[in-house]
N, C-alpha and C positions, 0 to 999 in steps of 0.2 A: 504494500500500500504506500502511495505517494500523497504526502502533506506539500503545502506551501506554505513554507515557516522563513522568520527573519533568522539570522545568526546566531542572536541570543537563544531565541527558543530549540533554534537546533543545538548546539551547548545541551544545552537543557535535559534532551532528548536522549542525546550522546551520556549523557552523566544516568539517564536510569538505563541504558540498553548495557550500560557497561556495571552495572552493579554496584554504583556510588549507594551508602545510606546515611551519608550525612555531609549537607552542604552549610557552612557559616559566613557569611557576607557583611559587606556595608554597600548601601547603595550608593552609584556613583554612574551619570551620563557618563560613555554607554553603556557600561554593564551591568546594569539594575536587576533587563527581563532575564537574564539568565533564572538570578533565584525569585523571582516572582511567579517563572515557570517549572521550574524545578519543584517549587511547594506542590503541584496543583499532583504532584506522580506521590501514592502514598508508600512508598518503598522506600521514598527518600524523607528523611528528617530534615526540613531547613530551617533555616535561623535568621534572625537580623542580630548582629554584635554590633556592643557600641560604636567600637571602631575597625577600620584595620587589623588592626594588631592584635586585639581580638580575637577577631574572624579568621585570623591566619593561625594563632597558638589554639584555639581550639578545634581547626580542623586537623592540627598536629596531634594534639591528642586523640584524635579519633583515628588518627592513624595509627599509633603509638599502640592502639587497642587492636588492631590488624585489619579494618576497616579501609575502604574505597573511601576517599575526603577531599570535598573541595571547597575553594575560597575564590568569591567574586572580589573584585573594584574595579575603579580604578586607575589609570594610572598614576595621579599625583597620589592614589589611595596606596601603590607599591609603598610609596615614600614613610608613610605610618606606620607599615606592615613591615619594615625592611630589616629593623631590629630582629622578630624572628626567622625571617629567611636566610639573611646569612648565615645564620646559627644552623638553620633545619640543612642548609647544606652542608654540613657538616656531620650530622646527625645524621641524614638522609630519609628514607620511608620504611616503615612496616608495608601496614598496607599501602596502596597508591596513595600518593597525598598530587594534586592539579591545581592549580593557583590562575585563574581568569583573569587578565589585566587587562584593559581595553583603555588602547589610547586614541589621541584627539585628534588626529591633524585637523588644524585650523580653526584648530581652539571653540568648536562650536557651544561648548559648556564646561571650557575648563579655563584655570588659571595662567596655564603655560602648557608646552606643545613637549614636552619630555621625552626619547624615546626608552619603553622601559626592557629594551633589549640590554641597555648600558648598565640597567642593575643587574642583568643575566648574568654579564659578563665579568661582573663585578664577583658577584656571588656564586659563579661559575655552577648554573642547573641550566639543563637544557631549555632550548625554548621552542615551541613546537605553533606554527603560524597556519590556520587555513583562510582558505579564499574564496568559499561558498557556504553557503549552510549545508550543503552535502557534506561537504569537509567538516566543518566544525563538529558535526555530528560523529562525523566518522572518525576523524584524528583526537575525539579525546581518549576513546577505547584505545587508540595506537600511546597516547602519554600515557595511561595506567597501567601500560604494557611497561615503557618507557620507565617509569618509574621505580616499580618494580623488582624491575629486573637489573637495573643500574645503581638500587637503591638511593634514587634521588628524589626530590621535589622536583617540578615542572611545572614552568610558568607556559600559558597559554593565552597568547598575545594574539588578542583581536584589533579592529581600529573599527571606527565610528560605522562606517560603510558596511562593512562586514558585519558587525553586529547587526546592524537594522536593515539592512538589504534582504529579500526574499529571492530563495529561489528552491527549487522544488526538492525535496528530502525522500529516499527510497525509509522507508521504517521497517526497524528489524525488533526483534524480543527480548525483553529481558533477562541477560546470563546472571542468574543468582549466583551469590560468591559467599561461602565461610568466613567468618575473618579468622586471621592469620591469626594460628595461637602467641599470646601474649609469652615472651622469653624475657628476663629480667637479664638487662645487658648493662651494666652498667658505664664500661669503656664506651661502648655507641654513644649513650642516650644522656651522659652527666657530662657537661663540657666545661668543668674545671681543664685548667693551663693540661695540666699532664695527659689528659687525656684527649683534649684537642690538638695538641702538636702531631698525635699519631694520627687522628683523624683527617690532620688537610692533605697528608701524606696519602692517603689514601683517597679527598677530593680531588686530588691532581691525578693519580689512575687512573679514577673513572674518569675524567675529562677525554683522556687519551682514549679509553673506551669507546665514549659516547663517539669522539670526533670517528672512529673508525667504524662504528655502526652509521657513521652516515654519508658516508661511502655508499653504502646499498641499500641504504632504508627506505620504505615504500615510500615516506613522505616527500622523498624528491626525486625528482622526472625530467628526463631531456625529453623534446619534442623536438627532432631535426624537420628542418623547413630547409626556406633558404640561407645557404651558411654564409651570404653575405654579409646579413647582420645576425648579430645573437645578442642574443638578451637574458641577463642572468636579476630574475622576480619571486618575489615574495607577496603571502597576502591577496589584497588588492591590486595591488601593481600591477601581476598578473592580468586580470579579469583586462584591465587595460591594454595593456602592451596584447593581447589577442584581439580587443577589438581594433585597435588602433594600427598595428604594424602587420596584418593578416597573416601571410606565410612564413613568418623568418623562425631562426630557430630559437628556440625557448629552455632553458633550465630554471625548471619552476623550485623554488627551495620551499617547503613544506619545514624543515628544521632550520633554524637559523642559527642556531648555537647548542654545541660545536658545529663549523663549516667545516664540508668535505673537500679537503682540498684536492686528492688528485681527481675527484669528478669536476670540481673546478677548472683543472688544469686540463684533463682532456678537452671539456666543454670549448674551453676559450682557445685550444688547440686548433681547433677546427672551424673556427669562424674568423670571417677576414678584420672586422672591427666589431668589437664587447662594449654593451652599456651594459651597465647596472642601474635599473631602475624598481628605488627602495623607498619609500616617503620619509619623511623625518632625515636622521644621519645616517652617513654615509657608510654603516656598520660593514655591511657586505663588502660594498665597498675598499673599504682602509684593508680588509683582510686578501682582500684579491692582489692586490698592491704587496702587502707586506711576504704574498709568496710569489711575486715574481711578474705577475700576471699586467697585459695593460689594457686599461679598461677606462670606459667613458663612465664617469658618475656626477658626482657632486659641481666637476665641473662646465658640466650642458644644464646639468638639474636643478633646479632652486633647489635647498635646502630649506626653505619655512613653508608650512600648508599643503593644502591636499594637493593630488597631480590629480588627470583627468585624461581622458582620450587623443582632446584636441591636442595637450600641453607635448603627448608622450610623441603623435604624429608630428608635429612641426618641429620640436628640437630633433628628432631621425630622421625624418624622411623631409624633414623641409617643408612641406606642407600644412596649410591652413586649414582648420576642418570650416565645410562649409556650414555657413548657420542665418539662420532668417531672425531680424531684428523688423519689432514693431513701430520704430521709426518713433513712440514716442518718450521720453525719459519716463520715471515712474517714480512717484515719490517715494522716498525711504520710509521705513515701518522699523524706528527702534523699539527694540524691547520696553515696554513698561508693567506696572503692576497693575494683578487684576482690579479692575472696578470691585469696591468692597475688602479690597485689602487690610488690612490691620494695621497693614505698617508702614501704611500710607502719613496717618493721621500722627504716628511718632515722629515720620522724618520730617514732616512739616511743621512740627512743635519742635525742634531739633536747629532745623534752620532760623525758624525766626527765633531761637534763642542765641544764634551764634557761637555753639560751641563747638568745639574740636571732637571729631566723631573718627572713631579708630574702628574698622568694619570688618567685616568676617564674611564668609562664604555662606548664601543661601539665597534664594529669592530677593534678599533685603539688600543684598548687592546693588540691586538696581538702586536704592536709595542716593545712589552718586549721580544717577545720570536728570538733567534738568527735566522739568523744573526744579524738581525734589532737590536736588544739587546738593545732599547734606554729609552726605560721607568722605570723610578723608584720607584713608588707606585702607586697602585689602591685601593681604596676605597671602596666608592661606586659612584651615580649618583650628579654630581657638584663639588663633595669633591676635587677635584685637583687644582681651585681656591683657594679655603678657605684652605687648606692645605698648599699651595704654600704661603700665607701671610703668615699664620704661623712660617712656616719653614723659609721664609728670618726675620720676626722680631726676631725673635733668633739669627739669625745666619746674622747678616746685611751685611758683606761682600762676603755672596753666592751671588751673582750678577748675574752670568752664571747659573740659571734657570728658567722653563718655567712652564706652566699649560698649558696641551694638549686637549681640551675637543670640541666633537662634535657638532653641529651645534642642533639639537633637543635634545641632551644632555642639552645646553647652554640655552637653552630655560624652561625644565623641571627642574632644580634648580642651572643653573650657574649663571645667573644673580643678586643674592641675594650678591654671590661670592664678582662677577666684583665691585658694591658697597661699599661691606665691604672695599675690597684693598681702590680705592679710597676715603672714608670719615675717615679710618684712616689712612692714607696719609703712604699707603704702594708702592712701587716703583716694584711690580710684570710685569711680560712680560706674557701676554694670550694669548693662538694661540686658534684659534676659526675653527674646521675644517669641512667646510662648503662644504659637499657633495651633498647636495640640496637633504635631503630621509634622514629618519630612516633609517639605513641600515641594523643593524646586526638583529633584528628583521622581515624581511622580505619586504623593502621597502613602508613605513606605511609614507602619507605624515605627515606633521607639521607646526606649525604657522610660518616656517622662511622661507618654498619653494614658502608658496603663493597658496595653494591645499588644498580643504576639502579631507574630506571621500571618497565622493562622487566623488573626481578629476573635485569637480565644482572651477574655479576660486576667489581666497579672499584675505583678506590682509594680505599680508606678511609682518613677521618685519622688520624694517629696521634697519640690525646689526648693522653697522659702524654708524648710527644716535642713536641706542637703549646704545652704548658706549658712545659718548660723550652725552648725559642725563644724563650715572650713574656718570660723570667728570673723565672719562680716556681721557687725552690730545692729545694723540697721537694714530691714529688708522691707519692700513697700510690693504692694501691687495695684497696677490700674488698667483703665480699660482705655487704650488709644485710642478710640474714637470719641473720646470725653477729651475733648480740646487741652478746656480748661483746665482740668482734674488732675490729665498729664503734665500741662505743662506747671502747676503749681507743684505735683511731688518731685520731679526732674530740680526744680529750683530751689526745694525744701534739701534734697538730696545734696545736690552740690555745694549747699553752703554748710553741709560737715565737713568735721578735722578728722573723720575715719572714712573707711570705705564704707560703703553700701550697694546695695543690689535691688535693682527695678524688674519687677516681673512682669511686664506689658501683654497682658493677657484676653484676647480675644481669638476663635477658632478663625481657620483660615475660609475664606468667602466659596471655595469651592468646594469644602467639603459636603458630601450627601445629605450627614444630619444636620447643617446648619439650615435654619430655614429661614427669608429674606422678605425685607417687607417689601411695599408695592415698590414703582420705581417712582423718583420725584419727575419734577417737572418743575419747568422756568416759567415763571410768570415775566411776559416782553413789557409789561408794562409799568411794573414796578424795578425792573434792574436797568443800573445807568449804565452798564460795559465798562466797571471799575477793572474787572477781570482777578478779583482776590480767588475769585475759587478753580481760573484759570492756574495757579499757583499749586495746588493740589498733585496735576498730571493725572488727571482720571480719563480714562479714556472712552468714560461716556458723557464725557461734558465738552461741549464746544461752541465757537463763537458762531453766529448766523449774524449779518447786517449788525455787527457791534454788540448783540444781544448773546447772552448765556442761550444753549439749550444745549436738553438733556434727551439721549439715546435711551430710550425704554427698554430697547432689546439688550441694553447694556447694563442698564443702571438696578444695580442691587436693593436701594431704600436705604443705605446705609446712615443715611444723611448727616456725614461730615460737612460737608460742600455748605450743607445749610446753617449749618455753628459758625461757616464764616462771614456768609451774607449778613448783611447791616440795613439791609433793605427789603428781608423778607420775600426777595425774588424765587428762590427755590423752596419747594414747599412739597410735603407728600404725597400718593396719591391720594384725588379722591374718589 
C-alpha cells in the first residue's frame, strides 16, 4: 500500500516499521511532525521533554534498556542536546538510539542557518541524509541497522524541504524487536577520565569502520549518465540536480559522515568536471579537496540559503530557467501577530513605556518588528534572562528593563536564568508570557499547561511557586489585554531594589477552547484618523479614506484597540 506523506511523517512511519518504542522530542520548525506522528502509532511511546537535552538523555536511557530510541529537533535544538551526544559517542548504543535534526536553509523559522553535519563531525557519529519520504522512511531502518551494529548514535539530518515535501511512501509492517538484554558495563556506560580515554580509542575504530562501510553501503549510489559532468549530492540537492541537469552522472550520498573516499575517487575519476552540490557548507566538499580530488563547490555555489532548480541549471549549464512573471510587483506580507494575540497588548505597554526589552524565541519575536517595535535583542532559547542580568550589572542604572520570555520557553532553559538573577543578587524585572501552548511551533503542549502528548491530564508547574523556590521576592500576574493593569504592575515592578517576575497570563487566540466575542467594528463617524490603535499592528484593523475599520472575518472581540480609543470609535458587536 502506497501513502502520500510529507518527510516528517514518513520519519514517523520508518520509526514504527522499524521497531522504535520510545521517541523523546522538543519541538522545533521543521521537525515537530515527526513526533506529532509518531504518537498517533501505539507501539510507540512518545514524549515532549523540556528541552533538548532532555529529549536526547532520555532517549539514551531507553537505549541503555536495549530498546529502538529516538530524538526529534532541531537544529539550533542539536546545540542544547550537544552536551549528551558527544558523550553518547562515546558511550555508543544498546539498543538503536537515531537522533532527527532538521535544519533550515534560509532561515524560514530559525535563528541562524547552522549546518549540523559540523557537530557530526565534531562528535564523530555517523550521519545518515535522505531525499524523499521514501527514503526517510526507509533509511531510518538502515540507521538502526547502523547503529547497532557500529555501536553508535546516528544523527538523521533532514532540511526544511525534505521534511515537508510529499511524495509517495510504499508501507511495509511492523518488525517487532526484544530489547536487548540489559549487561551492567561499567567501562562502556561511566565516563569518568579512565574510562573514556579507552573509549575514544575505540570512537576513532569505529570511525574507520563506518568510513569503510560506506564504500558499499546501500545509502549511496552512482547513476552514470553523461560523464561530462558529474555531480556529487546529498539530500535535497539531489531531487535538484535530477530535475535541473537531466542526464549527467550522479553520486547520490545517502551517508555523509564518514565519506567514502575511494567511491569518491573512482566517481570523480571518470567525469571530465565534478561539482559538488550541498546547501549550507561546503562539508563534502572541503573532504573531496583534502583527498586529492578537484571539484567545483562553494566556489560556483553560494554558501547562504536554499539552492533550487533554476540556481543548480545556470551556475552548470549556463542556463536560465524559463519563468513567467505577472508583470505586476506585489506587496510584501511581513509576519505579524495573530489578531487577539496576548502579546500584542504587553508589547505595546512595553513600548510606550520605553524600556529596554531583552527577547527570546517564540511567537513574541515578532514583538520587534513595527509597529510593535519593542524588543531589543534575541538570542536564542532563555538567553533574554541571562542577558538581561548581564546587561543591568554593567550598566546598574538601566532600571527600565525587562526579559520577555514565553511560558514553554521558561521552562526549556529560562529557569536556570531566573536563579542566576536571584543568587547573584541581581535586581532584573521577568515577564513570563504565559499562553498556556507552544505556540509558534504548532501548538505542542508543555510541562506549564498541565497536558501530555497525548492531551492526557498531568502536573503542571506551578510558575509563581517555581519563582519564589529560585528567591524572586516579588511575583505578580496580569492579564495583557488590561492596558492599564499591565502597565501599572510593569511600573510597580520596576521601581524595586530586587528582582521580580510578571506572569502575563492570557491563553493564546487560536487555541480551540478559547472562545471569542463578537468582532468590533469602527464607528466613521465618531473616529478623527488619530490612528492610536493603528499603533497596535493588528491585522484586522485598517485605514479606509482616513477612517479606522475593522475586518470581521479577522477580528476576534478582543477589544484592546478599544482601551485605546479616546473617542469611543471602536465598539462591540451589536
Amino acid at each position: 500500500m502506497k501513502e502520500l506523506l510529507i518527510g516528517n511523517a514518513a520519519v514517523a512511519r520508518g520509526l514504527y516499521e522499524s521497531g522504535c518504542k520510545y521517541v523523546s522530542s522538543y519541538p522545533g520548525t521543521p521537525s515537530t511532525e515527526i513526533t506529532e506522528e509518531a504518537v498517533k502509532y501505539k507501539e510507540i511511546y512518545a514524549e515532549w521533554a523540556p528541552n533538548e537535552k532532555v529529549a536526547l538523555e532520555s532517549a539514551a536511557g531507553a537505549s541503555f534498556a536495549g530498546a529502538r530510541a529516538f530524538s526529534a529537533m532541531k537544529h539550533v535544538g542539536l546545540n542544547v542536546a550537544a552536551d549528551p551526544l558527544y558523550t553518547m559517542s562515546y558511550i555508543g548504543a544498546s539498543g538503536g538510539l537515531v537522533i532527527g535534526v532538521a535544519d533550515d536553509p534560509g532561515m524560514f523559522s530559525s535563528q541562524n542557518e547552522q549546518d549540523t553535519r559540523r557537530h557530526a563531525i565534531a562528535a564523530k557519529v555517523p550521519v545518515v541524509e535522505p531525499s524523499d519520504s521514501q527514503e526517510c522512511k526507509d533509511f531510518v531502518g538502515i540507521a538502526y541497522e547502523i547503529s547497532e551494529r557500529f555501536d553508535t548514535p546516528v544523527i538523521f539530518r533532514l532540511t526544511t524541504r525534505v521534511s515537508h515535501a510529499r511524495s509517495l511512501v510504499e508501507l511495509g509492517e511492523r518488525t517487532e524487536r526484544e530489547n536487548i538484554p540489559y549487561v551492567k558495563e561499567v567501562p562502556k556506560r561511566v565516563m569518568m577520565p579512565a574510562m573514556a580515554q579507552k573509549r575514544h580509542l575505540f570512537v576513532e575504530e569505529r570511525t574507520r569502520q563506518l568510513a569503510e562501510y560506506a564504500e558499499t553501503s546501500p545509502l549511496n549510489r552512482v547513476e552514470y549518465g553523461d560523464t561530462r559532468i558529474g555531480v556529487i549530492c546529498n539530500g535535497i540537492s539531489y531531487q535538484y540536480v535530477r530535475e535541473a541537469l537531466g542526464d549527467v552522472s550522479v553520486l547520490k550520498l545517502g551517508m555523509t559522515y564518514p565519506l567514502p573516499d575511494r567511491l569518491l575517487t573512482e566517481f570523480a575519476s571518470k567525469c571530465e568536471t565534478v561539482y559538488v552540490v550541498e546547501e549550507l557548507d561546503g562539508v563534502i566538499e572541503e573532504h573531496c579537496r583534502a583527498i586529492g580530488l578537484s571539484v567545483h563547490g562553494k566556489d560556483v555555489f553560494p554558501l547562504c540559503g536554499e539552492y533550487s532548480q533554476g540556481l543548480i541549471r545556470k551556475v552548470v549549464l549556463g542556463e536560465e530557467s524559463r519563468t513567467v512573471s505577472v508583470g505586476d510587483t506585489l506587496p510584501g506580507r511581513p509576519p505579524v501577530l495573530c489578531p487577539g494575540c496576548p502579546h500584542r497588548g504587553l508589547f505595546y505597554t512595553l513600548k510606550k513605556l520605553g524600556v529596554y526589552v531583552s527577547g527570546d524565541i517564540g511567537c513574541y519575536t515578532l514583538g520587534a518588528v513595527a509597529p510593535l517595535g519593542a524588543v531589543d535583542t534575541v538570542v536564542c532559547m532563555g538567553a533574554s534572562i541571562s542577558a538581561l542580568h548581564g546587561f543591568q550589572k554593567v550598566e546598574p542604572d538601566k532600571r527600565k528593563a525587562v526579559a520577555v520570555i514565553g511560558d514553554s520557553t521558561f521552562i526549556h532553559s529560562g529557569i536556570t536564568g531566573l536563579i542566576d538573577i536571584a543568587y547573584n543578587k541581581g535586581f532584573a524585572t521577568v515577564i513570563v508570557l504565559d499562553n498556556s501552548i507552544t505556540g509558534m511551533t504548532g501548538h505542542q503542549n508543555n510541562p506549564a499547561n498541565g497536558y501530555t502528548i497525548y492531551n492526557d491530564p498531568t502536573a503542571a508547574v506551578d510558575l509563581e511557586a517555581l519563582a519564589k523556590a529560585c528567591g524572586i521576592p516579588s511575583v505578580r500576574v496580569t492579564d495583557p489585554n488590561d492596558l492599564d493593569g499591565t502597565r501599572t504592575v510593569i511600573e510597580e515592578e520596576l521601581a524595586r531594589d530586587c528582582p521580580s517576575l510578571i506572569i502575563a497570563r492570557r491563553p493564546c487566540a487560536l487555541l480551540k477552547g478559547v472562545k471569542h466575542s463578537a468582532p468590533l467594528h469602527a464607528d466613521a463617524g465618531k473616529c478623527i484618523g488619530c490612528r492610536a490603535c493603528m499603533q497596535l499592528g493588528c491585522p484586522a484593523i485598517s485605514l479606509s479614506a482616513g477612517k479606522a475599520s475593522i475586518d470581521p472575518t479577522l477580528c476576534v472581540g478582543c477589544g484592546v484597540c478599544a482601551g485605546l480609543c479616546r473617542f469611543g470609535a471602536l465598539k462591540g458587536g451589536d
